[in-house]
N, C-alpha and C positions, 0 to 999 in steps of 0.2 A: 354735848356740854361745852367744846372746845368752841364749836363756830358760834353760841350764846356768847362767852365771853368777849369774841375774835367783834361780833353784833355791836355789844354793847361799847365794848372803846372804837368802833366805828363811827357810832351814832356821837359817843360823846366827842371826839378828835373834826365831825364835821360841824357839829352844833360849836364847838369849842371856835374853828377856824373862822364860819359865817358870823358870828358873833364878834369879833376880835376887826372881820375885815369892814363889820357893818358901821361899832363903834370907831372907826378910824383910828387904834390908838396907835402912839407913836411908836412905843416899846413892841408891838410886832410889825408894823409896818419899816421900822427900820435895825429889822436884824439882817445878818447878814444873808442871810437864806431870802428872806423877802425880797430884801435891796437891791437885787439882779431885777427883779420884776418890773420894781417900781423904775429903776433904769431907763427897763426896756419899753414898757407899757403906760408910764405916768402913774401919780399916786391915785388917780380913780381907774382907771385898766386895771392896776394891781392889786384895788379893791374887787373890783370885778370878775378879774381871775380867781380871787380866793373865797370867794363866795361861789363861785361855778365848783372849785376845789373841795368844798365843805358840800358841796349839795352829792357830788359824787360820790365823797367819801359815804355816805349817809345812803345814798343810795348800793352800795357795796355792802355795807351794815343790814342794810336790808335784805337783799338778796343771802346774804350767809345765813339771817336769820329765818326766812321764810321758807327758804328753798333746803336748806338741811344739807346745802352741798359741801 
């Protein structure tokens, strides 16, 4: 039941992230947490990184959910 939950804010935190990096908005692209990124990467790297971000995450959501570990 724990790793269901642990699944489902996985899926929604990566879905939530690739969404957010796809639509380019400005209010996550320029928080502080991001703004190291986009710094260091440029604001399309730091779309790209957070979309590679959100796919893992999603894929960790997966694996907890499939796998029972």
């Amino acid at each position: 039941m724990s790793n269901t939950i642990a699944a489902i804010f996985g899926f929604a935190a990566g879905f939530f992230c690739i969404f957010c990096a796809y639509k380019d908005y400005d209010w996550f692209m320029n928080s502080s947490k991001a703004r190291f990124w986009v710094k260091v990467l440029g604001r399309d790297g730091a779309r790209k990184f957070y979309m590679g971000l959100g796919a893992f995450i999603i894929a960790v959501g997966a694996v907890l959910c499939f796998t029972g570990a």
